[in-house]
Structure formats: structure tokens, C-alpha cells
N, C-alpha and C positions, 0 to 999 in steps of 0.2 A: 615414401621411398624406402625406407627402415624394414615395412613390411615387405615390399618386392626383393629384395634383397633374403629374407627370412623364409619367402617362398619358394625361390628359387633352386633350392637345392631338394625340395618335396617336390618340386616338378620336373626335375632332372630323374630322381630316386625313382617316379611313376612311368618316366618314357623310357620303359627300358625293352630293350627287343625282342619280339616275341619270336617263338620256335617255328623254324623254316616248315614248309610243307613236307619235305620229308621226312621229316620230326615227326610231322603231327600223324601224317599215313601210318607210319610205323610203330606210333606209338596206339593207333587206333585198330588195325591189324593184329598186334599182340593180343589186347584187348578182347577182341572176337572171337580169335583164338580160344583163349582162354575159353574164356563162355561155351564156345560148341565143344570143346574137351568135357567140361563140367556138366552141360546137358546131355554128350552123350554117355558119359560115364551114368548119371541118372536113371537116363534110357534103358542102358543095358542091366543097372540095380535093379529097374522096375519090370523088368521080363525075366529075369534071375528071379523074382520072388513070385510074379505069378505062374511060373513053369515050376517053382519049389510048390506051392499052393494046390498044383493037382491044375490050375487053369489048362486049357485045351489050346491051341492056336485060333488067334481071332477067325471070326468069322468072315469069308467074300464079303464082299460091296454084292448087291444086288444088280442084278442086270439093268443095263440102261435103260429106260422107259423112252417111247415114242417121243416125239416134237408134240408138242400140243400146236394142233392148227386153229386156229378161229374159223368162223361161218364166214365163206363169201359173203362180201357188199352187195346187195341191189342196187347199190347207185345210186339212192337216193338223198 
């Protein structure tokens, strides 16, 4: 009994309410935020230093290449 009583108050301290949804959206939002600021600031350090470098602008994609079709089935 002694112990339930000694528990109790470590079970109370543990249920305690967690952050609504729009807490957690907004705090996840900010978050991402962040990160695409930081990767794009990167982005733009890392094309600043290859156009300091003399680099050229990338190169095209290559043109699209055909479908490859497979051989008609004989049905067999």
C-alpha cells in the first residue's frame, strides 16, 4: 500500500499532456524551414565557388533515348 501511494505521484509527473497538433505542425514547419534556408544558402556557396573556379555551366541532360520495345511473342 505504502508503495502505491510512493508511486503515485511518478505517475501523475509521467501523464503529463503532450503538444496539440498544432504545436507539433508548427513546430515541424519551422524545422524544414530551416533546413531548406541552410541547404539553399549551401547551394548557392557551392555555385559561387564553382563560377569563382572558372567552372562553365553544367552541362544538358542528353536527349531522351527511345522506349526500348521487346520482340513480339509467338504465342508459344
Amino acid at each position: 500500500m505504502r508503495a502505491a501511494l510512493l508511486l503515485l505521484p511518478l505517475l501523475l509527473a509521467a501523464c503529463g499532456e503532450e503538444p496539440k497538433f498544432d504545436d507539433r505542425y508548427e513546430k515541424a514547419t519551422s524545422e524544414i524551414d530551416t533546413r531548406a534556408k541552410a541547404m539553399d544558402a549551401d547551394i548557392a556557396a557551392a555555385d559561387k565557388a564553382a563560377r569563382d573556379a572558372g567552372e562553365a555551366e553544367p552541362k544538358p541532360l542528353p536527349a531522351e533515348a527511345p522506349p526500348a520495345t521487346a520482340p513480339k511473342s509467338s504465342g508459344e
